[in-house]
N, C-alpha and C positions, 0 to 999 in steps of 0.2 A: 328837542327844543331846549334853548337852555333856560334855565331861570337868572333873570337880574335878580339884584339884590339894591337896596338903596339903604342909604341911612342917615338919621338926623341928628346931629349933633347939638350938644349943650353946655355950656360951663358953671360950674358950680365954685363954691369956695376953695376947694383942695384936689378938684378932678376935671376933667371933660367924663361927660356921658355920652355914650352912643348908644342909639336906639336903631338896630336894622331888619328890616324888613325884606318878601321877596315880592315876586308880582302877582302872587295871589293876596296880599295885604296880610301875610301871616307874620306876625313879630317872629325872627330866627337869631333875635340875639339882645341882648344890652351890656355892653360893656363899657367900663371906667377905666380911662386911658390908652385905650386900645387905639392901635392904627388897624386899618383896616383896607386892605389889599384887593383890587378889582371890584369896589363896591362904587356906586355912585355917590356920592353926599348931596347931600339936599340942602336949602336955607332955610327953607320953613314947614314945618312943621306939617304933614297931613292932617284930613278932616281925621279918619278913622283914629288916629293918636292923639289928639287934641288933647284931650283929657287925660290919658295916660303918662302926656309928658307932662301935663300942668300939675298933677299928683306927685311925681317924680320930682319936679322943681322943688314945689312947694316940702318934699320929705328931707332934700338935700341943701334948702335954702333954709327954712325952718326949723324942720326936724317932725314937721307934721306926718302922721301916718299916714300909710298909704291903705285908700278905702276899700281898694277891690281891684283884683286881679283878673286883668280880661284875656283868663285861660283860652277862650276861642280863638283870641288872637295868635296863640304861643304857639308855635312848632312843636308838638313833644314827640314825634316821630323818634325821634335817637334816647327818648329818656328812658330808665331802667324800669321795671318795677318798684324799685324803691323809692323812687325820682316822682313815678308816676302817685 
């Protein structure tokens, strides 16, 4: 079975943000400036990321902190021990 992957994009003052995801709703990435190669792109924003992107705006529009990281969401499958 393959996994899709989707991703919602954003623009800020000095970047585009990408926020991608797969179909179990697990974040498996955010990148700034990245193009992004056999993903789907979305226009709006999922419920599950709501908040995560309106923290991300408000950190890259602002410079507000960002309140909490929804490690549940995060892929950390490939991350190191150190990472972890």
């Amino acid at each position: 079975m393959e996994i899709r992957k989707f991703c919602f994009k954003f623009e800020t003052s000095f970047c585009e943000v990408g926020i991608v995801w797969n179909d179990s709703g697990i974040i498996t990435g955010i990148s700034l400036n990245d193009n992004h190669v056999n993903i789907k792109v979305v226009t709006e924003e999922p419920a599950f990321l709501r908040e995560t992107v309106k923290q991300l705006k408000e950190y890259f529009h602002d410079g507000t902190p960002i309140r909490g990281v929804p490690w549940y969401l995060i892929d950390q499958a490939a991350w190191t021990p150190f990472q972890s």
